[in-house]
PDB file with SEQRES, HELIX, SHEET and CRYST1 records, atoms N, CA, C and O in Angstrom:
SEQRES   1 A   85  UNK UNK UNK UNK UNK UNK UNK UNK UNK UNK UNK UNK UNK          
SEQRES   2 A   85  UNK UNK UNK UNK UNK UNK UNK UNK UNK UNK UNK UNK UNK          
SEQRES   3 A   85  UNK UNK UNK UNK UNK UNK UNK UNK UNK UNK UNK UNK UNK          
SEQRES   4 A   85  UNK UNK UNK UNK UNK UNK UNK UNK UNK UNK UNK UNK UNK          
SEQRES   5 A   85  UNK UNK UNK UNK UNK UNK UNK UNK UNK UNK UNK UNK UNK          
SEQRES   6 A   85  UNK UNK UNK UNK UNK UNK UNK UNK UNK UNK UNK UNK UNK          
SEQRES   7 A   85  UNK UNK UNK UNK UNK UNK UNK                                  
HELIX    1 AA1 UNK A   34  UNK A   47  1                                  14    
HELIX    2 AA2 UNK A   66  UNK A   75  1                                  10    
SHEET    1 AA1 3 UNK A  51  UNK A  56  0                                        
SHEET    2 AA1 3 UNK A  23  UNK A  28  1                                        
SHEET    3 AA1 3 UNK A  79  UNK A  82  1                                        
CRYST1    1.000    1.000    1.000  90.00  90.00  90.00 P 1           1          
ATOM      1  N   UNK A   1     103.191 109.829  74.303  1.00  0.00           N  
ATOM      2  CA  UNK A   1     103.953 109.947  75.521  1.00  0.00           C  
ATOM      3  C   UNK A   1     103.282 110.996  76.415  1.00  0.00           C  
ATOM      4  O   UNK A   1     103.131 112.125  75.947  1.00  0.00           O  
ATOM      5  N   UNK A   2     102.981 110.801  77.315  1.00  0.00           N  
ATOM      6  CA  UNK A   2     102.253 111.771  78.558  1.00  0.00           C  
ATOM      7  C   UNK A   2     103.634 112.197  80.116  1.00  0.00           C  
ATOM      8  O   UNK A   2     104.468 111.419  80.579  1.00  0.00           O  
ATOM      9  N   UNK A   3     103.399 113.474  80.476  1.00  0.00           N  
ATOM     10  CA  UNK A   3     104.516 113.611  80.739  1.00  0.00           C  
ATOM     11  C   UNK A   3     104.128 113.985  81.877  1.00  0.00           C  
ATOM     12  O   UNK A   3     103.344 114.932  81.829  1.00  0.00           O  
ATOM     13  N   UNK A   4     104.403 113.562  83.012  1.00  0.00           N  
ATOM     14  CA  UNK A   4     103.639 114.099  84.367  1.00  0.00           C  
ATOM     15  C   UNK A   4     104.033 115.657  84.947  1.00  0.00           C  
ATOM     16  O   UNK A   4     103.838 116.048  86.098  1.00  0.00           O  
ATOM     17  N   UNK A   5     104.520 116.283  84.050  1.00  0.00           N  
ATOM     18  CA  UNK A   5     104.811 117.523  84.797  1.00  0.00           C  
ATOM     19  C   UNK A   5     104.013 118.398  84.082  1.00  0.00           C  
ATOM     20  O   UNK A   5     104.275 119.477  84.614  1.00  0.00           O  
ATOM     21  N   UNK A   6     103.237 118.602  83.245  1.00  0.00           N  
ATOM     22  CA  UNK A   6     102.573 118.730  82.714  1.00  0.00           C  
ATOM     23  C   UNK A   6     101.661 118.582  82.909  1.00  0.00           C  
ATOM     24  O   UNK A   6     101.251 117.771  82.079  1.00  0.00           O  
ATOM     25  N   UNK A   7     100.428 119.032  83.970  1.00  0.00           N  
ATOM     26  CA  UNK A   7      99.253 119.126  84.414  1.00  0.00           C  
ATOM     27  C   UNK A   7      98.202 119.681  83.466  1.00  0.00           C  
ATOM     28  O   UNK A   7      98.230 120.726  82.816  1.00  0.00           O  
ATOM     29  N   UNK A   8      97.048 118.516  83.554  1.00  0.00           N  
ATOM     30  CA  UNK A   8      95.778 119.489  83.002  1.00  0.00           C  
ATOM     31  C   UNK A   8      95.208 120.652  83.195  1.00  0.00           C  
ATOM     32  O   UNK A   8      95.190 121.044  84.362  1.00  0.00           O  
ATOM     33  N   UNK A   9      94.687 121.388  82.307  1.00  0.00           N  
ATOM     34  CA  UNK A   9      94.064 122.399  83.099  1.00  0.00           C  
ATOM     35  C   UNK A   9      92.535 122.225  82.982  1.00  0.00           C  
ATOM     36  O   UNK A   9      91.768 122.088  82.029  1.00  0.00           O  
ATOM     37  N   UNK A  10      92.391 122.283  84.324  1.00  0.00           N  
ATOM     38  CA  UNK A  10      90.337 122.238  84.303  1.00  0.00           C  
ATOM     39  C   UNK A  10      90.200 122.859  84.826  1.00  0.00           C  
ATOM     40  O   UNK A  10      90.883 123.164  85.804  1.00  0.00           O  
ATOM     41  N   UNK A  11      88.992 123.494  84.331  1.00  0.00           N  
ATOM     42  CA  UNK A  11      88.146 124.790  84.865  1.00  0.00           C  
ATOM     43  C   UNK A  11      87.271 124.216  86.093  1.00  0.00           C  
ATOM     44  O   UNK A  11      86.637 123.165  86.001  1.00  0.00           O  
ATOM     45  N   UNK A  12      87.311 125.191  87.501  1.00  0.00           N  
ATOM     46  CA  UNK A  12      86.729 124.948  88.117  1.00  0.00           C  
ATOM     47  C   UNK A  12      85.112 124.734  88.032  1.00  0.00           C  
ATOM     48  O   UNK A  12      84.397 125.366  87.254  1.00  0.00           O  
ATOM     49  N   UNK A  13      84.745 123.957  88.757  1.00  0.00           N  
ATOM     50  CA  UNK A  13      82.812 124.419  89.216  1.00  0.00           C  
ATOM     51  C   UNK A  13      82.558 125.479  90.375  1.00  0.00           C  
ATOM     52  O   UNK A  13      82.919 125.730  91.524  1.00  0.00           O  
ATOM     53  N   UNK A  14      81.720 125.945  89.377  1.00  0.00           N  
ATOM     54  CA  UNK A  14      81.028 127.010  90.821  1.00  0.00           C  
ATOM     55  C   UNK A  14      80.812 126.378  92.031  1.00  0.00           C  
ATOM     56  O   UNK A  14      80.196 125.314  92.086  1.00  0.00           O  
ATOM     57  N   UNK A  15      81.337 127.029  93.172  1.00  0.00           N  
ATOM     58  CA  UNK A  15      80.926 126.485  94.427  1.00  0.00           C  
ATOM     59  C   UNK A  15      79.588 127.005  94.821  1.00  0.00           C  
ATOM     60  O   UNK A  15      79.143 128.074  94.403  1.00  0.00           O  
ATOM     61  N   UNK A  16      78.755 125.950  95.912  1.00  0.00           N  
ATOM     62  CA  UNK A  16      77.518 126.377  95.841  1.00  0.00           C  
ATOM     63  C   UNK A  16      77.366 127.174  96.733  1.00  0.00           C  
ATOM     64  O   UNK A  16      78.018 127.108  97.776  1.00  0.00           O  
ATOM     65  N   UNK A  17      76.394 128.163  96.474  1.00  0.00           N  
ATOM     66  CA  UNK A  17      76.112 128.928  97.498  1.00  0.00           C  
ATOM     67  C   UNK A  17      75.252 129.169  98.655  1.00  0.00           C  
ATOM     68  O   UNK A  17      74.964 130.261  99.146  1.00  0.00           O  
ATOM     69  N   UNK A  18      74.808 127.775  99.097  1.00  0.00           N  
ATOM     70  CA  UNK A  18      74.356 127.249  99.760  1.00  0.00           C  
ATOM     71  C   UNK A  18      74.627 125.877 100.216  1.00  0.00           C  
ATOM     72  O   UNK A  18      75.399 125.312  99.441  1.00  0.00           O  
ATOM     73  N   UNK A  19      74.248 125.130 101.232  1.00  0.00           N  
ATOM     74  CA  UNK A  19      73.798 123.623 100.800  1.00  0.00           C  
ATOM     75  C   UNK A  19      72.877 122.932 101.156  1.00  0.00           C  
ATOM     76  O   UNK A  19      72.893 121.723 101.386  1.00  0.00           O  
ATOM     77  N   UNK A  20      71.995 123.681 101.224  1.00  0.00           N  
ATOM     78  CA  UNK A  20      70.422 123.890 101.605  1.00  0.00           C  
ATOM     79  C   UNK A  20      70.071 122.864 100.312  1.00  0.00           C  
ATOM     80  O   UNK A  20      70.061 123.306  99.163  1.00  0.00           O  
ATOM     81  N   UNK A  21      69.829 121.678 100.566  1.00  0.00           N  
ATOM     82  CA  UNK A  21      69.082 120.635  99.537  1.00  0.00           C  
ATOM     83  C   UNK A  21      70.097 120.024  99.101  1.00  0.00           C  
ATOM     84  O   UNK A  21      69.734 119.115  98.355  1.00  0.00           O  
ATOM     85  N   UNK A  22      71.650 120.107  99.249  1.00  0.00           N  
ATOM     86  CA  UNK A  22      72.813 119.258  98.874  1.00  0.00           C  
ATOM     87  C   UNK A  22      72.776 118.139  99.106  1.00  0.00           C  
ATOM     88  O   UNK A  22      72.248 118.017 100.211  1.00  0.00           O  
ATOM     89  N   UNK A  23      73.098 116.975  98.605  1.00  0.00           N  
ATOM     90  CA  UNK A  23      73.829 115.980  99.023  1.00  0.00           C  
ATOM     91  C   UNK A  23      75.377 115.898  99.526  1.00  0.00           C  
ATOM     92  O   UNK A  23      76.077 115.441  98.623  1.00  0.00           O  
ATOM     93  N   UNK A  24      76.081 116.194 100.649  1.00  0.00           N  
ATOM     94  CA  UNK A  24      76.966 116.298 100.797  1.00  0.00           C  
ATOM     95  C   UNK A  24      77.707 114.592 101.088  1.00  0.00           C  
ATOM     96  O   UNK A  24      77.056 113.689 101.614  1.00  0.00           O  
ATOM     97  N   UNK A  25      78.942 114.459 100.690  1.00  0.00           N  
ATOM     98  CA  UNK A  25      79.915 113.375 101.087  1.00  0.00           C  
ATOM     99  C   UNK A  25      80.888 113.807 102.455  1.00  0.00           C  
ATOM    100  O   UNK A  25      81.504 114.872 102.473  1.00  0.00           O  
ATOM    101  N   UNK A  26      80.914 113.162 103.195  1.00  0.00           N  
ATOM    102  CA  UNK A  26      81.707 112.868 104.346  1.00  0.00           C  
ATOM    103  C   UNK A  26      82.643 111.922 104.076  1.00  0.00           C  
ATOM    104  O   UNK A  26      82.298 110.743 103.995  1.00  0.00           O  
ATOM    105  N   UNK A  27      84.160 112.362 103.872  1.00  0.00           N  
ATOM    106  CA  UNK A  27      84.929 111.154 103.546  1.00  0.00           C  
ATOM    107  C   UNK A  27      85.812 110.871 104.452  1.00  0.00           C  
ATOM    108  O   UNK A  27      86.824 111.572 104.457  1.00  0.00           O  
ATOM    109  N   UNK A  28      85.701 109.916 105.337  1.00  0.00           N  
ATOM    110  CA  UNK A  28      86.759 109.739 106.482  1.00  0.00           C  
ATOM    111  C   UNK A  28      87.678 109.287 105.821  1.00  0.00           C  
ATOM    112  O   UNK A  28      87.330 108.638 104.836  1.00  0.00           O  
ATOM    113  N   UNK A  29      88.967 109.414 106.040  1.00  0.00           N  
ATOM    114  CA  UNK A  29      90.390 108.584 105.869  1.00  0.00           C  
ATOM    115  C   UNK A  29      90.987 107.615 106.958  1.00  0.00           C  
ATOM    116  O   UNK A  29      92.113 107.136 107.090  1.00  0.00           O  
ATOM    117  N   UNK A  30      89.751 107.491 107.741  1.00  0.00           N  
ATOM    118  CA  UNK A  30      90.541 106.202 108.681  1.00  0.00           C  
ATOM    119  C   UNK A  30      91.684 106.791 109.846  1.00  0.00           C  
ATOM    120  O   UNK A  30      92.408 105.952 110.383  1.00  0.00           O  
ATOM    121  N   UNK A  31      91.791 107.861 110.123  1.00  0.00           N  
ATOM    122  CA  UNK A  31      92.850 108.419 111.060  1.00  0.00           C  
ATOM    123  C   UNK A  31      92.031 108.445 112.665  1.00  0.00           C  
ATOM    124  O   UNK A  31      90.850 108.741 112.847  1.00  0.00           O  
ATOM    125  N   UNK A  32      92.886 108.106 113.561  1.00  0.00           N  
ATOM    126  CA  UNK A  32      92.360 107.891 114.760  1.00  0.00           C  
ATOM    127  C   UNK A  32      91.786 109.717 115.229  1.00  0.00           C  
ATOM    128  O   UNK A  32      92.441 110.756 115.147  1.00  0.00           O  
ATOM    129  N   UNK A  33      90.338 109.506 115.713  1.00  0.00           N  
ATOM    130  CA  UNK A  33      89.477 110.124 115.944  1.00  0.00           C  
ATOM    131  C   UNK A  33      88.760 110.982 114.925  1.00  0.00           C  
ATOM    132  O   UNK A  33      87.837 111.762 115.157  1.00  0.00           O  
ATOM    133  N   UNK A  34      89.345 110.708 113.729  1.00  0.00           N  
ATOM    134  CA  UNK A  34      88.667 111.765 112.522  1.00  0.00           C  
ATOM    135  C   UNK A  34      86.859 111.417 112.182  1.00  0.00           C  
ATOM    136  O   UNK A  34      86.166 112.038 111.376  1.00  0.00           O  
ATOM    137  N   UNK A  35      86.266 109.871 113.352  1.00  0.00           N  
ATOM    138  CA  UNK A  35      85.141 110.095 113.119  1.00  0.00           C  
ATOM    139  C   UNK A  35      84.570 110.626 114.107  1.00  0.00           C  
ATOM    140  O   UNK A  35      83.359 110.455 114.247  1.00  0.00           O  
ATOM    141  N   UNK A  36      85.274 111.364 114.990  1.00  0.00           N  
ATOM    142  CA  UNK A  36      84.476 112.654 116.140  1.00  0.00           C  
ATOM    143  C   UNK A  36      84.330 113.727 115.179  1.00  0.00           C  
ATOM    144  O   UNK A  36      83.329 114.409 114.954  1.00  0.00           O  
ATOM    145  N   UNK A  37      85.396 113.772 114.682  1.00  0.00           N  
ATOM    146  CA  UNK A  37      85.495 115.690 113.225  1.00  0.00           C  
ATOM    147  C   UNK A  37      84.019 115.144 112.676  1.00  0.00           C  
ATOM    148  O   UNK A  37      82.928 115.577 113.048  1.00  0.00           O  
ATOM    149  N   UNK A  38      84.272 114.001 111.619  1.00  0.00           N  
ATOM    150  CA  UNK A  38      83.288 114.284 110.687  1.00  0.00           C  
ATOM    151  C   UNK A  38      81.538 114.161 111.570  1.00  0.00           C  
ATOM    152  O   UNK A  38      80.605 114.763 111.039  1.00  0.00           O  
ATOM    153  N   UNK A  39      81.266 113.298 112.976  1.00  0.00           N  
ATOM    154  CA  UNK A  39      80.167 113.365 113.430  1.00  0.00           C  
ATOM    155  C   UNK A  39      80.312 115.046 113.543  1.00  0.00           C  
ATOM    156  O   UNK A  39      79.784 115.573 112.563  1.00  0.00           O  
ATOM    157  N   UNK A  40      80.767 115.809 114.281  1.00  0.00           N  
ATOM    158  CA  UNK A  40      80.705 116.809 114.254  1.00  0.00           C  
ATOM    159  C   UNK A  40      80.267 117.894 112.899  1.00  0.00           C  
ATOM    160  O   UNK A  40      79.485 118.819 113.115  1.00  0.00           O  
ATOM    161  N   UNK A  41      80.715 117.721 111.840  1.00  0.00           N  
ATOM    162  CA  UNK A  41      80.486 118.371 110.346  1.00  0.00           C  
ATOM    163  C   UNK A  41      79.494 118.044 110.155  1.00  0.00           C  
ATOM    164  O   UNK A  41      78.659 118.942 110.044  1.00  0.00           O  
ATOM    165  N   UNK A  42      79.043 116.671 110.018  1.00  0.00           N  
ATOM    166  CA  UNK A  42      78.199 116.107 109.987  1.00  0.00           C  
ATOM    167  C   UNK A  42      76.761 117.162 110.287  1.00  0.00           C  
ATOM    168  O   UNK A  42      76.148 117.640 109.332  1.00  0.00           O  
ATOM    169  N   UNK A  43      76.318 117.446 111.826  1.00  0.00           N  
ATOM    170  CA  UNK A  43      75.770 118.055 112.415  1.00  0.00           C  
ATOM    171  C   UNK A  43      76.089 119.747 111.799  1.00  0.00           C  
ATOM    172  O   UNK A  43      75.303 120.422 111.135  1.00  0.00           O  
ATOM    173  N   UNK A  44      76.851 119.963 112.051  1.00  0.00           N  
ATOM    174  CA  UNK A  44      76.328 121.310 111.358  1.00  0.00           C  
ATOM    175  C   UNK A  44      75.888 121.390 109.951  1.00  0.00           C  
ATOM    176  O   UNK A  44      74.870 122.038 109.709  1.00  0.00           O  
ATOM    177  N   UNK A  45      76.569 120.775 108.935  1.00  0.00           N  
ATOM    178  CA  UNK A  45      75.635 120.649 107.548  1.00  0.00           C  
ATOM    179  C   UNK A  45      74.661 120.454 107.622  1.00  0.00           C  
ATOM    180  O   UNK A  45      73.860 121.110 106.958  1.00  0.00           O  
ATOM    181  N   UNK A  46      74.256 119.459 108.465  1.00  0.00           N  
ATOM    182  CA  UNK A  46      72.925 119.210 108.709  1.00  0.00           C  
ATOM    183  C   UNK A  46      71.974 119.916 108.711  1.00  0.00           C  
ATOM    184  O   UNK A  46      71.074 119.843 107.875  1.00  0.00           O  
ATOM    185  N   UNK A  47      72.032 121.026 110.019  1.00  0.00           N  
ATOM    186  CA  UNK A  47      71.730 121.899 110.399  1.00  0.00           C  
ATOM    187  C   UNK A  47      71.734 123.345 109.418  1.00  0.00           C  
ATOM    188  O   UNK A  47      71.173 124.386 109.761  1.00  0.00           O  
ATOM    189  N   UNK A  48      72.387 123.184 108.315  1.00  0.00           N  
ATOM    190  CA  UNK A  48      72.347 123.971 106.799  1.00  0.00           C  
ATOM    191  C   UNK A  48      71.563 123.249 106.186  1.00  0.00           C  
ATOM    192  O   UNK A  48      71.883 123.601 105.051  1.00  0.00           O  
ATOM    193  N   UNK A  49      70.469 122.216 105.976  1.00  0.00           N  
ATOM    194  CA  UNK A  49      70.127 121.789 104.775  1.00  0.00           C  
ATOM    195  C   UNK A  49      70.772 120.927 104.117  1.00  0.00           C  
ATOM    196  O   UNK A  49      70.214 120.562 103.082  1.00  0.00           O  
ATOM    197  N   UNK A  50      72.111 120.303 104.435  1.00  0.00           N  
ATOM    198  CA  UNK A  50      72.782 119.330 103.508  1.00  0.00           C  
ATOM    199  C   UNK A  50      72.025 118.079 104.021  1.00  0.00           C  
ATOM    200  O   UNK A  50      71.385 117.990 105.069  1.00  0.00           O  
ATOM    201  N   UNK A  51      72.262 116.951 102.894  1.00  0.00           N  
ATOM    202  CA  UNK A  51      71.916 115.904 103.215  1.00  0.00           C  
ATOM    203  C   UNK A  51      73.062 115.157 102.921  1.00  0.00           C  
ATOM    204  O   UNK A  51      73.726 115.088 101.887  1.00  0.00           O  
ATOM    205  N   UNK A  52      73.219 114.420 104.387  1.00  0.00           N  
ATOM    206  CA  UNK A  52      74.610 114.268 104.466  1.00  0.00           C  
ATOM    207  C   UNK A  52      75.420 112.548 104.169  1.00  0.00           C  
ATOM    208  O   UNK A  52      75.321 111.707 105.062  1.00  0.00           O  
ATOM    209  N   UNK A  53      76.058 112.266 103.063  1.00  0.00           N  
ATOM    210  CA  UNK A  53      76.231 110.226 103.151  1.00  0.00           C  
ATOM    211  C   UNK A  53      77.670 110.445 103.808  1.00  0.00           C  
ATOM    212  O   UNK A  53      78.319 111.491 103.796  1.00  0.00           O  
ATOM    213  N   UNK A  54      78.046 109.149 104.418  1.00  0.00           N  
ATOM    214  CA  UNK A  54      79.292 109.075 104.951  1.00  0.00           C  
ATOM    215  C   UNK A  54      79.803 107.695 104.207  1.00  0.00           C  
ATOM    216  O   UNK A  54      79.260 106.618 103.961  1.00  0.00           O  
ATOM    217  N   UNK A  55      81.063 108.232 103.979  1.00  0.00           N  
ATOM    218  CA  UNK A  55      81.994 107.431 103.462  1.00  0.00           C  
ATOM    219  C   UNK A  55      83.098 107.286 104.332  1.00  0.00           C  
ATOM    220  O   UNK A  55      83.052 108.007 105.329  1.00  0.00           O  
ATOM    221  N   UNK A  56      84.556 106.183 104.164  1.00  0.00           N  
ATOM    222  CA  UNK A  56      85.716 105.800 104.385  1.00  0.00           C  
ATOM    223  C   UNK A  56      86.305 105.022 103.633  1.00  0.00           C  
ATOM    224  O   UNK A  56      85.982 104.116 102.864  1.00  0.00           O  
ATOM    225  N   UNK A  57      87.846 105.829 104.187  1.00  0.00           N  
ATOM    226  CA  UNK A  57      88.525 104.590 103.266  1.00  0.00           C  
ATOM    227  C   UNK A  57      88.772 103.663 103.766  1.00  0.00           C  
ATOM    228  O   UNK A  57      88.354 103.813 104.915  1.00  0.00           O  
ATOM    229  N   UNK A  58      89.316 102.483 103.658  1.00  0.00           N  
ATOM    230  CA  UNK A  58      90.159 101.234 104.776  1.00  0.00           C  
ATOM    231  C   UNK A  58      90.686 101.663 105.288  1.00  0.00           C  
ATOM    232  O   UNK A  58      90.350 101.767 106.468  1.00  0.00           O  
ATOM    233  N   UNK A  59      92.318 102.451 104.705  1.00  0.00           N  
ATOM    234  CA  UNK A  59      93.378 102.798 105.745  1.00  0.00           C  
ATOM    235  C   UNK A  59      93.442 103.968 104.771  1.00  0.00           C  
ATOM    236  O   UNK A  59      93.152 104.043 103.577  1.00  0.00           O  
ATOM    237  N   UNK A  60      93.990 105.005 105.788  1.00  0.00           N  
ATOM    238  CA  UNK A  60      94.419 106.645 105.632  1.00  0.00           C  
ATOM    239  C   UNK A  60      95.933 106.515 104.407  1.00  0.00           C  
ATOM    240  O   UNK A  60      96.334 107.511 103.805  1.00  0.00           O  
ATOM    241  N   UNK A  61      96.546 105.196 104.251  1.00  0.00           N  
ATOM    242  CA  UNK A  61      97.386 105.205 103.595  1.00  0.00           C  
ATOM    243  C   UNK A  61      97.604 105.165 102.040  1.00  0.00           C  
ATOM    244  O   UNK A  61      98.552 105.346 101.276  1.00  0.00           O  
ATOM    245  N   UNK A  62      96.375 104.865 101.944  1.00  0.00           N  
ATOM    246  CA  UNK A  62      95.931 104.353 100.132  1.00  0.00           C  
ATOM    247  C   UNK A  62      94.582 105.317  99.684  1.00  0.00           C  
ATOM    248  O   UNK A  62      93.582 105.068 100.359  1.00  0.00           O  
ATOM    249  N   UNK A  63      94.468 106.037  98.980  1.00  0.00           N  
ATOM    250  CA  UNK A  63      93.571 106.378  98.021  1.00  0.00           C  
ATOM    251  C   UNK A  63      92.139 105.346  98.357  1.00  0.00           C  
ATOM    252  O   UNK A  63      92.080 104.170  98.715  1.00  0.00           O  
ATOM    253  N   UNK A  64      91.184 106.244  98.099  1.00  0.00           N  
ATOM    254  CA  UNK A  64      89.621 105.337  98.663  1.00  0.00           C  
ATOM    255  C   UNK A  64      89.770 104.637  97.176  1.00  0.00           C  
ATOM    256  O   UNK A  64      90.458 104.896  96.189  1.00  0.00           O  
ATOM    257  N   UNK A  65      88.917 103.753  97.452  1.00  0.00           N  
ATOM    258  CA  UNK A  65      88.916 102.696  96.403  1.00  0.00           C  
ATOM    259  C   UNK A  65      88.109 103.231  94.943  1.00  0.00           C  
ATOM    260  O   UNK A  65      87.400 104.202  95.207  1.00  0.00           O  
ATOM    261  N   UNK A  66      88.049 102.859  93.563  1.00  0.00           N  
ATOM    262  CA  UNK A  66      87.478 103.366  92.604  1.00  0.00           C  
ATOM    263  C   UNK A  66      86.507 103.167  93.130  1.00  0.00           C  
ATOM    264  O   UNK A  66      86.232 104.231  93.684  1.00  0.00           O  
ATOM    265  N   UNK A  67      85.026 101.778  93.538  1.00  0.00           N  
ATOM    266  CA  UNK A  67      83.800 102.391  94.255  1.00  0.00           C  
ATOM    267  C   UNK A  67      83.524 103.271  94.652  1.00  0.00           C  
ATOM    268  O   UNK A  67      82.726 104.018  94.087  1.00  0.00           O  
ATOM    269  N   UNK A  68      84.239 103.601  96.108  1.00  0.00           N  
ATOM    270  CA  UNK A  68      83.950 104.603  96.429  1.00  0.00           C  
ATOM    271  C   UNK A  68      83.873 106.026  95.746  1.00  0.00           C  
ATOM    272  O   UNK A  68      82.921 106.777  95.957  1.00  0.00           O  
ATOM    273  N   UNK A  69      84.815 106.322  95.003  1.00  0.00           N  
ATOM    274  CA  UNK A  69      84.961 107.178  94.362  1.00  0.00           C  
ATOM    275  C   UNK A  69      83.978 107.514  93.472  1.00  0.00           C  
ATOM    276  O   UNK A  69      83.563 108.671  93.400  1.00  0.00           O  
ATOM    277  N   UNK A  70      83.596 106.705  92.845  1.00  0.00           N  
ATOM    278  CA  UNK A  70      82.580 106.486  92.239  1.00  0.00           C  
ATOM    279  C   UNK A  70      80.806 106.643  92.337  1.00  0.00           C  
ATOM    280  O   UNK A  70      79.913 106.958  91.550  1.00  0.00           O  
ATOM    281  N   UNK A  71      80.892 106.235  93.750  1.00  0.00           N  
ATOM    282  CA  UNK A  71      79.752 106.535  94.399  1.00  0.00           C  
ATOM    283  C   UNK A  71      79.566 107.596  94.719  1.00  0.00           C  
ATOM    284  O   UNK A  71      78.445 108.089  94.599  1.00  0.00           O  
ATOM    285  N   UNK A  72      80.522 108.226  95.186  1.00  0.00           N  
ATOM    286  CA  UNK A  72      80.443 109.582  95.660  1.00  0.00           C  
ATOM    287  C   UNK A  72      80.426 111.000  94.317  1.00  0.00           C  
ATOM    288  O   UNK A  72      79.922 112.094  94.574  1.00  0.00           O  
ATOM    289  N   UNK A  73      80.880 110.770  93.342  1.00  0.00           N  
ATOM    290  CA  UNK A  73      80.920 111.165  92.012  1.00  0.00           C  
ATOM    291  C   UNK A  73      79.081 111.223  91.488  1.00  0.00           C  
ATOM    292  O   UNK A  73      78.503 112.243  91.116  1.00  0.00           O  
ATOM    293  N   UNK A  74      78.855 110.711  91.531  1.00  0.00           N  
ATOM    294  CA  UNK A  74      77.207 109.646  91.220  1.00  0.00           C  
ATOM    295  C   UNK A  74      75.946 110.213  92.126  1.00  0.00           C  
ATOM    296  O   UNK A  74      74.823 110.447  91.680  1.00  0.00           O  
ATOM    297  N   UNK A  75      76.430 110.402  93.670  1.00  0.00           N  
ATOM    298  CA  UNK A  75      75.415 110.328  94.482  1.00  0.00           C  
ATOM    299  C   UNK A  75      75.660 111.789  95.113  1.00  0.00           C  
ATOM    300  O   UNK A  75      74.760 112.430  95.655  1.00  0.00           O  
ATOM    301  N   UNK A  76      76.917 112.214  94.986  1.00  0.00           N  
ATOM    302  CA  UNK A  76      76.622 113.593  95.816  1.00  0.00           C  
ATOM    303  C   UNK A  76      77.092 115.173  95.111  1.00  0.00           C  
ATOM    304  O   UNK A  76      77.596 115.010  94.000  1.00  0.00           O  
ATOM    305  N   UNK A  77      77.037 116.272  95.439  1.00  0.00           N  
ATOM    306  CA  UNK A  77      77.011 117.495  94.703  1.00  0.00           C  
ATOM    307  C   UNK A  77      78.781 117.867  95.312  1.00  0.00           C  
ATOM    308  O   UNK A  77      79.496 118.321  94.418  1.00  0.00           O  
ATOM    309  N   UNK A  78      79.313 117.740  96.391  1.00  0.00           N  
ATOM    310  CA  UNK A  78      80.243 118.047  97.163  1.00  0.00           C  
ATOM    311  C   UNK A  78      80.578 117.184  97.579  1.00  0.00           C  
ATOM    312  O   UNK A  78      79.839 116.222  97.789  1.00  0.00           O  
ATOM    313  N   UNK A  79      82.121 117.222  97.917  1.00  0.00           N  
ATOM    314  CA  UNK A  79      82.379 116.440  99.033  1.00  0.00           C  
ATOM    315  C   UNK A  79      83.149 117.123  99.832  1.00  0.00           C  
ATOM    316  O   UNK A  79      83.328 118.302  99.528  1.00  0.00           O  
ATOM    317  N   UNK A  80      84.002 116.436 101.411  1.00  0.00           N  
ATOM    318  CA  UNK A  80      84.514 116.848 102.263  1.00  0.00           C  
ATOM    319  C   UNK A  80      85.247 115.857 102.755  1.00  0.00           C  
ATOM    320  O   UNK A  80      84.459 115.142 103.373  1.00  0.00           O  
ATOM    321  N   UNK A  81      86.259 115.442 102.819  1.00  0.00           N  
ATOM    322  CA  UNK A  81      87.770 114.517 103.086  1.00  0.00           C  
ATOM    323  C   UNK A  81      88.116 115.056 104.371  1.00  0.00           C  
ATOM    324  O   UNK A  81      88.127 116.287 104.393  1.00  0.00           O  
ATOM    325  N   UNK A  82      88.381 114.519 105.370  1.00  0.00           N  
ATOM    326  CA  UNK A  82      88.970 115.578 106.255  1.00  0.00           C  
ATOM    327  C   UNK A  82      89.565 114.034 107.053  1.00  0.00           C  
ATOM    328  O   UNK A  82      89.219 112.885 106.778  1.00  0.00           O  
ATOM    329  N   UNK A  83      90.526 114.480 108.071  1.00  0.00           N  
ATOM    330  CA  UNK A  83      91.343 113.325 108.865  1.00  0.00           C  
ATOM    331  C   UNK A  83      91.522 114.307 110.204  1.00  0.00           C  
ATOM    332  O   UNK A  83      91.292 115.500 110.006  1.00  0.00           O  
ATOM    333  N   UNK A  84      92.027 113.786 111.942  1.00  0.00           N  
ATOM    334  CA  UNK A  84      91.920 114.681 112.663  1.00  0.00           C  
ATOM    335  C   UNK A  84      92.857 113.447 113.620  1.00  0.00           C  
ATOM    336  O   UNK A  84      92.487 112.273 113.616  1.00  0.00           O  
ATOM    337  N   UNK A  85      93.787 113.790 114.218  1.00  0.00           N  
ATOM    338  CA  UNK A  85      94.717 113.061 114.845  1.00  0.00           C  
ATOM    339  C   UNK A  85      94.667 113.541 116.327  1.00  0.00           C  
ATOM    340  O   UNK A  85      95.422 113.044 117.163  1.00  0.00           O  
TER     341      UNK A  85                                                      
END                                                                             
């Protein structure tokens, strides 16, 4: 029996201290104008050394799909979710 109030505990990862050579994730959620935010992030990571993939979900209402998730797990060091209304 698993009991949802009852949270795992996981130890964090070091955050990096840089992201000078990162692969960073851009994860849009589909919210009207949140792909001005992330072009914007976009550009300044950039401008740090990240190397930057962009992702989305379909709709801001549902969880990105296991692919995605997946891909982004696989292909990048960080990610960044952000929405902007």
């Amino acid at each position: 029996m698993t009991g949802e109030r009852s949270l795992p505990i996981r130890e964090r990862i070091p955050r990096p201290t840089t992201l000078e050579g990162l692969d960073l994730a851009l994860l849009d959620i589909s919210k009207a104008r949140g792909d001005v935010f992330m072009d914007r992030l976009a550009d300044l990571f950039t401008e740090q050394g990240a190397r930057v993939k962009r992702f989305s979900k379909p709709t801001f209402t549902k969880p990105a799909p296991p692919d995605v998730r997946r891909q982004i797990a696989e292909e990048c060091a960080a990610v960044v979710e952000a929405l902007a209304d």
